[in-house]
Backbone as a ProteinNet text record, in pm:
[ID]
protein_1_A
[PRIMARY]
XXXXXXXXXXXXXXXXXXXXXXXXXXXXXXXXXXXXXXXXXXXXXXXXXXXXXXXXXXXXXXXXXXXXXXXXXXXXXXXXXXXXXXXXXXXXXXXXXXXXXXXXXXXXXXXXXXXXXXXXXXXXXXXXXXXXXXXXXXXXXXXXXXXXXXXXXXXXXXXXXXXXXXXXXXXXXXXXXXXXXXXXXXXXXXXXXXXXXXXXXXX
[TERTIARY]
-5085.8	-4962.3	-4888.3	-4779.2	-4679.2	-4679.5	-4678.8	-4653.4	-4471	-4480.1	-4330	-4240.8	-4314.6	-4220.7	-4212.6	-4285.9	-4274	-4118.7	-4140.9	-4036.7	-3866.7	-3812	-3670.9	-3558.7	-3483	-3368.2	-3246.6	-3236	-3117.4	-2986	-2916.5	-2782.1	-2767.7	-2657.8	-2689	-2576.2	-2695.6	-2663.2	-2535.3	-2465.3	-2345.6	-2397.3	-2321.2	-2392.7	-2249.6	-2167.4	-2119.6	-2092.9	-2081.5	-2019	-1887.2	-1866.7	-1737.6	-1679.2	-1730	-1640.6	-1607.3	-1694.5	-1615.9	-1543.4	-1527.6	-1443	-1328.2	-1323.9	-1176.6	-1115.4	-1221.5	-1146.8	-1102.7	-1168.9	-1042	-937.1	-955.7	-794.6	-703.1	-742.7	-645.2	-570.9	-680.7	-604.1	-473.4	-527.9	-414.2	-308	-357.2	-192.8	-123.4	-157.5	-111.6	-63.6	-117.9	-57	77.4	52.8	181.5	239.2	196.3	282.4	218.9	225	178	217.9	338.6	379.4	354.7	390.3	318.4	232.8	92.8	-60.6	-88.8	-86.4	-149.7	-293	-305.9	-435.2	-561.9	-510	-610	-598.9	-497.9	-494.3	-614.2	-596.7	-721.9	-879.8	-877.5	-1035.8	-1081.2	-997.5	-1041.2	-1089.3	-1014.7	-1025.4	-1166	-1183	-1289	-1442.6	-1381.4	-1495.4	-1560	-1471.8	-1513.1	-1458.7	-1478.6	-1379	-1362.4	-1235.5	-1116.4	-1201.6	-1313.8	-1385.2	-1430.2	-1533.6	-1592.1	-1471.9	-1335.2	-1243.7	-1192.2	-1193.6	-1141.6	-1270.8	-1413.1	-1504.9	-1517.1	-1502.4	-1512.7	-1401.9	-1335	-1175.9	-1074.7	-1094.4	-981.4	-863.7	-767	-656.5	-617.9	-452.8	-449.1	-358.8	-311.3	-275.3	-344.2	-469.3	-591.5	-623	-638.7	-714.6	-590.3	-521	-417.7	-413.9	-423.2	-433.7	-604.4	-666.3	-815.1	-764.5	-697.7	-713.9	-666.8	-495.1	-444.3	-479.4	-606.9	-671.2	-747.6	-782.1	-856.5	-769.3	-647.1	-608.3	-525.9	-556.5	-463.5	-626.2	-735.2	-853	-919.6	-878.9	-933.1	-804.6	-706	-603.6	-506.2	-524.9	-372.7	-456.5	-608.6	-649.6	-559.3	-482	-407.2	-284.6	-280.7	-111.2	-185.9	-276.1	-385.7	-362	-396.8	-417.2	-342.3	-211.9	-81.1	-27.3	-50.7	44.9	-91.1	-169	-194.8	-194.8	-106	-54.8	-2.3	6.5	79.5	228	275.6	444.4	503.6	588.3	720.3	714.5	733.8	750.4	632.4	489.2	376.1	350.6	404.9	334.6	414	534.6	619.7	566.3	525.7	459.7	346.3	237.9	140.4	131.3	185.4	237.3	257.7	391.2	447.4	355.2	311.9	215.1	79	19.3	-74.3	-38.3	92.6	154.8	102.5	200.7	213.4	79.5	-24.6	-175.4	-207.2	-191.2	-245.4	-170.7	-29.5	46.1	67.5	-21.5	-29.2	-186.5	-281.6	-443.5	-480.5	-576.9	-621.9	-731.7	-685.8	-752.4	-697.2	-570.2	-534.8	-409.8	-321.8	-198.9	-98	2	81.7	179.1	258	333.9	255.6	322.6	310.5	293	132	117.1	237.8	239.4	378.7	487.7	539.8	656.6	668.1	609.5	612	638.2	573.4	499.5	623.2	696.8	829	944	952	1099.8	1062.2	930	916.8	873.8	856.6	902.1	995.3	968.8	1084.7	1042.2	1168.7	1157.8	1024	944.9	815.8	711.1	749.3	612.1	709.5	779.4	845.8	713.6	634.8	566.7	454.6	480.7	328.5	475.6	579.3	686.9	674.7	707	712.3	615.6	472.1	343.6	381.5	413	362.7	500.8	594	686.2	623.8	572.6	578.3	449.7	375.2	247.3	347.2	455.7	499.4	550.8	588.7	692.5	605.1	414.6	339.8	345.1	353	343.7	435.2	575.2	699.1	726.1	682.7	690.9	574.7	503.9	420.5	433.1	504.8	599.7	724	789.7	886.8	863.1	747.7	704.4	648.9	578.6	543.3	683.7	746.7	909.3	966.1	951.5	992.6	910.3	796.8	708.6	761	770.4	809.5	959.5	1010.9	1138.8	1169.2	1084.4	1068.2	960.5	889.6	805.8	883.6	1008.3	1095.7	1052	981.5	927.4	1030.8	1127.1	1267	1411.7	1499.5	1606.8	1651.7	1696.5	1756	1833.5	1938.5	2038.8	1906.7	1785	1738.3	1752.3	1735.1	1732.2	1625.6	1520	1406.9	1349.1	1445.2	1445.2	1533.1	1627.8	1726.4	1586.7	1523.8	1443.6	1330.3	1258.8	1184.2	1261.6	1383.7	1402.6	1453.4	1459	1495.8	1374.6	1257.8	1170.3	1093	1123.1	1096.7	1195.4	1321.2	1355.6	1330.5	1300.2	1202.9	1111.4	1013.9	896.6	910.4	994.7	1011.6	1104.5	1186.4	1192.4	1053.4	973.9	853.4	819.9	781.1	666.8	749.7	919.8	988.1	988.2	983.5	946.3	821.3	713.4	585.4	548.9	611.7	554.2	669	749.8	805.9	710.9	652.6	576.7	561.8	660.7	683.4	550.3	535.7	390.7	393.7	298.8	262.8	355.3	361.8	409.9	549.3	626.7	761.6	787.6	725.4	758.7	741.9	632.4	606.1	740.5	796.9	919.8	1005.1	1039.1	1148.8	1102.6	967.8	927.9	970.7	977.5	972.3	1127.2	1248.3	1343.9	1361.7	1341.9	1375.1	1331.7	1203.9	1151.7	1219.1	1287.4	1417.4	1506.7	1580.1	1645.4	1614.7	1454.3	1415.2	1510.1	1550.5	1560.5	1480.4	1535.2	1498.5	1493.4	1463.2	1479.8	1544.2
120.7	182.4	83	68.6	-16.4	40.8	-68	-46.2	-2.6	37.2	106.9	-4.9	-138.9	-213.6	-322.8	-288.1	-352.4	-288.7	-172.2	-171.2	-164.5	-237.8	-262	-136.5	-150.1	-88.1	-57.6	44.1	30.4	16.7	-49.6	-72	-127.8	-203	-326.4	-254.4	-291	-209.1	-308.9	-266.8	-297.8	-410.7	-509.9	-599.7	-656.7	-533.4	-498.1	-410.2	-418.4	-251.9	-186.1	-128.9	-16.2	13.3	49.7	77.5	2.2	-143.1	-242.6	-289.9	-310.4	-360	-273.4	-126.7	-12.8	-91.3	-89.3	-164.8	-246.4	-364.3	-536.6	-483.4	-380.6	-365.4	-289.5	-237.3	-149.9	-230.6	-341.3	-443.4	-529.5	-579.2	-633.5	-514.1	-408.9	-343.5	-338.7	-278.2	-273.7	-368.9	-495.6	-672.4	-673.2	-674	-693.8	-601.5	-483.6	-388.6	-365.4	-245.2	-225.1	-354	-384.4	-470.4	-636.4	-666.1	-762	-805.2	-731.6	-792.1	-804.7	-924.1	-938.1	-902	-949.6	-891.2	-1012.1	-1159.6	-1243	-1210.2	-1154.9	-1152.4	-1012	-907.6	-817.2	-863.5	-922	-970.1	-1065.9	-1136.7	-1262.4	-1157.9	-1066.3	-1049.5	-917.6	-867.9	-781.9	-844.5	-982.1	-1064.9	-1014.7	-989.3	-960.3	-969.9	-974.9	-1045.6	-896.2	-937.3	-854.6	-770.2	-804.6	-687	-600	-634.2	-530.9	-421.9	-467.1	-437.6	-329.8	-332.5	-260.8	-133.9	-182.4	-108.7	-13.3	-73	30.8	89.7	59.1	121.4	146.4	128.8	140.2	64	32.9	-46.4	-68.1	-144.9	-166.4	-50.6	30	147.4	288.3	269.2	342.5	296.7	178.9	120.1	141.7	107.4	208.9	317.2	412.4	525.5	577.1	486	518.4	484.2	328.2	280.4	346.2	449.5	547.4	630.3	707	757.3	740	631.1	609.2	571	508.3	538.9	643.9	732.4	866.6	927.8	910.8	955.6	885.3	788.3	676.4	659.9	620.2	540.6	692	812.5	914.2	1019.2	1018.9	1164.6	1188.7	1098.8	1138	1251.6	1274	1342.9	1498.9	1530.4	1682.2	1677.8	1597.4	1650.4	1683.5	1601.9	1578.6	1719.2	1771.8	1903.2	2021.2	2008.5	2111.6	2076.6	2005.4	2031.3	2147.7	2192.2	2309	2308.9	2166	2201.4	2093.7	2127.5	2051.4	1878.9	1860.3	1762.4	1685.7	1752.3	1677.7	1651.5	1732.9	1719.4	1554	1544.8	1406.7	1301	1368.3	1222	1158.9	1258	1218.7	1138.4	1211.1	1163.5	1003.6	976.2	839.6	744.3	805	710.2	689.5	766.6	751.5	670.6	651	576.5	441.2	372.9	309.5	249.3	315.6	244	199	288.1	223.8	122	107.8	-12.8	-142.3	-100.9	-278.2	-251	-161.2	-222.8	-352.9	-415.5	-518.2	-579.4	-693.2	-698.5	-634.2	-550.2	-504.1	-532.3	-516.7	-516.1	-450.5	-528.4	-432.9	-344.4	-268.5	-168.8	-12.6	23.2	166.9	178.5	160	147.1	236.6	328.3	433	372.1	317.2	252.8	169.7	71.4	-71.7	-95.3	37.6	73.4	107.9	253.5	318.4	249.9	145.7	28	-74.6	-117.2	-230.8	-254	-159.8	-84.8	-128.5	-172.2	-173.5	-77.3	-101.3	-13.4	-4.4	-132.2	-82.9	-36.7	-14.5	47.9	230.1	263.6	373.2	467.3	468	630.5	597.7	466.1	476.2	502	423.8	509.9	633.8	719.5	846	919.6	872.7	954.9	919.4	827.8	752.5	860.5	917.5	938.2	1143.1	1153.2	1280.4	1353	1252.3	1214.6	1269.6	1190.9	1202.6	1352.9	1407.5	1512.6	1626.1	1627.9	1739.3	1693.9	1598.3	1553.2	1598.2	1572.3	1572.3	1761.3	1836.3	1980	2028.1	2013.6	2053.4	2020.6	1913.4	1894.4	2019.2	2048.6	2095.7	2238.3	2279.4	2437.7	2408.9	2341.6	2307.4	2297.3	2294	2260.6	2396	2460.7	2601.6	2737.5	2667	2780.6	2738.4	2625.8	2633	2637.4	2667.3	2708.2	2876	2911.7	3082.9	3141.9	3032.2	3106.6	3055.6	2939.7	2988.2	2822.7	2763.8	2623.1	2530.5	2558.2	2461.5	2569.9	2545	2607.4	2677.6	2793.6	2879.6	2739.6	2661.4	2617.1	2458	2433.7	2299.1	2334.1	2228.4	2254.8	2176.3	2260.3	2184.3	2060.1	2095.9	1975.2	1872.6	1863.3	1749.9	1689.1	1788.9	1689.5	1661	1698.3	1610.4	1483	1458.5	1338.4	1287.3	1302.1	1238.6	1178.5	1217.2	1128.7	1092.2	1108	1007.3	870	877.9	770.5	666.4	755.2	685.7	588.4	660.3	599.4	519.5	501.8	406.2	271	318.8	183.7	133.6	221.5	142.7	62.3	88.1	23	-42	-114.8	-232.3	-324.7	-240.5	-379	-393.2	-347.1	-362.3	-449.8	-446.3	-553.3	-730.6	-685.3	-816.9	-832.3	-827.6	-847.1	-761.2	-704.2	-603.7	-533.9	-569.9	-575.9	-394.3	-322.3	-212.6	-131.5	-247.3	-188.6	-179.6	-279.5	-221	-114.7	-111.2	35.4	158.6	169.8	283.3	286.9	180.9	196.5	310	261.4	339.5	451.3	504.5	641.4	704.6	616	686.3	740	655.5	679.5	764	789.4	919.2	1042	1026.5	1154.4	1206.3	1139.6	1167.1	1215.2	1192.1	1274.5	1416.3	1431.6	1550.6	1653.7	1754.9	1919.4	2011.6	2013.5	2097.8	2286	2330	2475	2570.2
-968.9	-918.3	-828.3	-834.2	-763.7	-643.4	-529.5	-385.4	-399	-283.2	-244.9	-227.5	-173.1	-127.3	-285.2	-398.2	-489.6	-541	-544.8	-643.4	-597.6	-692.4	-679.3	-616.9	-499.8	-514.2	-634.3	-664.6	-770.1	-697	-825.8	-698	-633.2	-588.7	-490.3	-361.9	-249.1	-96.9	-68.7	-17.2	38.7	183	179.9	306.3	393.4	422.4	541.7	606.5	750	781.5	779.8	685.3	656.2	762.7	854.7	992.1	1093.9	1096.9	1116.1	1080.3	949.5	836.1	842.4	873.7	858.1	985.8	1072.3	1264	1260	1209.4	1186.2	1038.4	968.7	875.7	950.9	1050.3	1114.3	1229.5	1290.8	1384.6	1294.8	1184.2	1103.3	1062.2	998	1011.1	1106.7	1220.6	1382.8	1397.9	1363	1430.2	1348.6	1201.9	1100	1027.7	1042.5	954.6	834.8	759.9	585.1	517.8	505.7	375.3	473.1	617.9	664.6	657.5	601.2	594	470.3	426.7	305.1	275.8	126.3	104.7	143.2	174.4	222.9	413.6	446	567.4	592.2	547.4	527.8	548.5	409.5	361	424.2	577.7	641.7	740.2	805.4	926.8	913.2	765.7	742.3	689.6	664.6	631.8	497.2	423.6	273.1	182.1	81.9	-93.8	-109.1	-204.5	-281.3	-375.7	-400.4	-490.3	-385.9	-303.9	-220.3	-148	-128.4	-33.7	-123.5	-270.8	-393.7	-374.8	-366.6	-414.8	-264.5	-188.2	-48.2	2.7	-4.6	-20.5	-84.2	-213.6	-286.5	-279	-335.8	-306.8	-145.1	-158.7	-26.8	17.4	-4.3	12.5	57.9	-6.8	9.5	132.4	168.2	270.9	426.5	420.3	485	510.2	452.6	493.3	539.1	567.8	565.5	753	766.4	909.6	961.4	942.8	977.7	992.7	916.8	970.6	1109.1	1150.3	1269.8	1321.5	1352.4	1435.7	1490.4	1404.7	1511	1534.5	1501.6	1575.3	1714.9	1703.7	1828.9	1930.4	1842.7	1976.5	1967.8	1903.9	1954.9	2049.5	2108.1	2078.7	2246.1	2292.8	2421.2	2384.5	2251.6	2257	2236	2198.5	2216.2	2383.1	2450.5	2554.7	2664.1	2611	2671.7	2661.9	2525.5	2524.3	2553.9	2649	2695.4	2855.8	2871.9	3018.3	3081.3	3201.6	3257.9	3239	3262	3247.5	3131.9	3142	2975.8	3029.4	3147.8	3205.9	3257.4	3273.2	3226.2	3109.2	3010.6	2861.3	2836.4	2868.2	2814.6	2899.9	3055.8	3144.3	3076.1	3085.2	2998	2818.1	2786.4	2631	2666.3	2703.6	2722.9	2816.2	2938.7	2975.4	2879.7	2771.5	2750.1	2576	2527.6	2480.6	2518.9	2629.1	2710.4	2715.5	2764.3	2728.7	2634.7	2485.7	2389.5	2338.3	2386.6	2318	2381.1	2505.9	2576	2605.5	2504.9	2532.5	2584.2	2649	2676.2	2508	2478.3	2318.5	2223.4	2206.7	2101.9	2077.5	1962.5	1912.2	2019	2051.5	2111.6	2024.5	2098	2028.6	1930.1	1853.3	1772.5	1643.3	1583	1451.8	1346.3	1424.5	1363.2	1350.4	1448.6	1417.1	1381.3	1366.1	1316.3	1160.9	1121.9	1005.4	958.1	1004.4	989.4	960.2	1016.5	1034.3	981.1	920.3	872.8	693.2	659.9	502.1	463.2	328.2	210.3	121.9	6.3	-117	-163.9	-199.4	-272.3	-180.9	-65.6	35.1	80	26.9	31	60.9	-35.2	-22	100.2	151.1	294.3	393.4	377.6	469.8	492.5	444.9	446.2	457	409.1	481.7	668.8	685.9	867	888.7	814	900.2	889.5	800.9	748.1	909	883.5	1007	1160.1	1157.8	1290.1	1305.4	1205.1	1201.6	1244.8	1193.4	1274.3	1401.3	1492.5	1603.4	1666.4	1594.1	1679.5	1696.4	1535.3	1591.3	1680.4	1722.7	1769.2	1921	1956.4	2116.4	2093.9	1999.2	1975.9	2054.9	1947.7	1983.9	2164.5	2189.7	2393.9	2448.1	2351.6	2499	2514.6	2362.6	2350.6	2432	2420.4	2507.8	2662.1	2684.8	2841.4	2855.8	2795.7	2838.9	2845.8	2736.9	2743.3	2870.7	2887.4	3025.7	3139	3141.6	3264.1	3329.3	3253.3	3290.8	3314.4	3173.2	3171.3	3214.7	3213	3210.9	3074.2	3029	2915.3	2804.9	2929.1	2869	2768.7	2794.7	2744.9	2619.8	2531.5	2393.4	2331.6	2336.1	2263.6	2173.1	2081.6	1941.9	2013.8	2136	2197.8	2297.8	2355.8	2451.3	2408.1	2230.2	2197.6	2070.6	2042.8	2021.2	2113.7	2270.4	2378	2396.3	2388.1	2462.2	2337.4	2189.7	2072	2085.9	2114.1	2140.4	2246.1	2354	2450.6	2391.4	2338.5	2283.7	2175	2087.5	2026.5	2069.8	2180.6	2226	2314.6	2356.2	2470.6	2347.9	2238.5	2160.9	2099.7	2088.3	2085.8	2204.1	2319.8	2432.9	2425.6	2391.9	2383.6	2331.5	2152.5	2069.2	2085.6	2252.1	2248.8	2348.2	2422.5	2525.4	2669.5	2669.7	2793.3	2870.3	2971.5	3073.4	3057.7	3089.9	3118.5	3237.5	3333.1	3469.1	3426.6	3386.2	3307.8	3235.6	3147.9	3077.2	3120.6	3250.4	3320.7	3379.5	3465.1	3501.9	3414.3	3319.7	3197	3230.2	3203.5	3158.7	3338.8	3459.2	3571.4	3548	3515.7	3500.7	3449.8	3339.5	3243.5	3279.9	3347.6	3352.1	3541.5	3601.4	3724.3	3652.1	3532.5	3456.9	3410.7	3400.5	3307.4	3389.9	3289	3358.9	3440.8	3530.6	3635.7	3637.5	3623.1	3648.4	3722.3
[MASK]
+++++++++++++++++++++++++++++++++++++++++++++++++++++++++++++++++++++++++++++++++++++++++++++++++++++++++++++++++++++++++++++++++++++++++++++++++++++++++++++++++++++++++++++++++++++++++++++++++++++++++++

């Protein structure tokens, strides 16, 4: 009878780690954008050939939406927590400052895998456009409905208008994560967000 360690594995084991490998494809999207990262720029920074990258992920589209996946699990889980703040005007402090962190990390990409992604699309990357934007749109209603509940519990004023003060502070945030990915220090952009939020509505 054959020892256990005689006999052969079927199949040949995979000899990297997948979730390291999703972490350096997601640093390269973040760094350059969907249609910015090539497919040798991928397989350098995952340390693996174009077959394994096919066989563990599927295309490069597939593989995109895998890193997108992690990063709205790792670098967003701040915007859950943002909108269970007590008031309208913590939910946006928090939000933008916790923005603000992940887009000038220490070791990471600056700026907003979302946006980069959003504005840096052409025609043949159309349908990852529109997932990253479709992505934002549960995000953006879901501030929508927190502005609406605090304006009906008396948080904001009658006259705010919900859907105006969450693309007020989407435009916010997409300019932070344009000064971000020019270099713009942390302590600057908190600035902006102090500004704006001296503007917020008062009650």
């Amino acid at each position: 009878m054959n020892k256990p360690e005689s006999i052969s594995v079927r199949g040949r084991p995979r000899e990297f780690c997948t979730d390291h490998a999703l972490t350096e494809a997601l640093r390269v999207f973040w760094s350059k954008g969907y249609e910015g990262a090539s497919l040798t720029d991928l397989t350098e920074a995952m340390g693996i050939t174009r077959p394994s990258l096919y066989a563990a992920f599927g295309n490069k589209e597939a593989l995109f939406r895998k890193a997108l996946d992690l990063y709205e699990r790792d670098k967003l889980a701040y915007i859950g927590k943002s909108l269970e703040k007590p008031t309208a005007r913590e939910v946006i402090d928090s939000m933008l400052r916790g923005a603000v962190a992940n887009m000038t990390g220490h070791g990471e990409p600056h700026g907003c895998l979302g946006v980069i992604t959003s504005v840096a699309c052409g025609a043949e990357a159309e349908c990852i456009r529109d997932e990253v934007l479709e992505r934002g749109k549960v995000v953006k209603n879901a501030i929508i409905d927190r502005m609406t509940r605090a304006r009906d519990e008396g948080d904001l004023p009658q006259s705010a208008d919900p859907v105006a003060l969450t693309n007020y502070a989407y435009a916010v945030l997409q300019g932070l994560s344009v000064q971000a990915g020019a270099g713009a220090t942390r302590a600057e952009l908190e600035t902006t967000i102090d500004t704006m939020l001296s503007m917020w509505p008062s009650k």
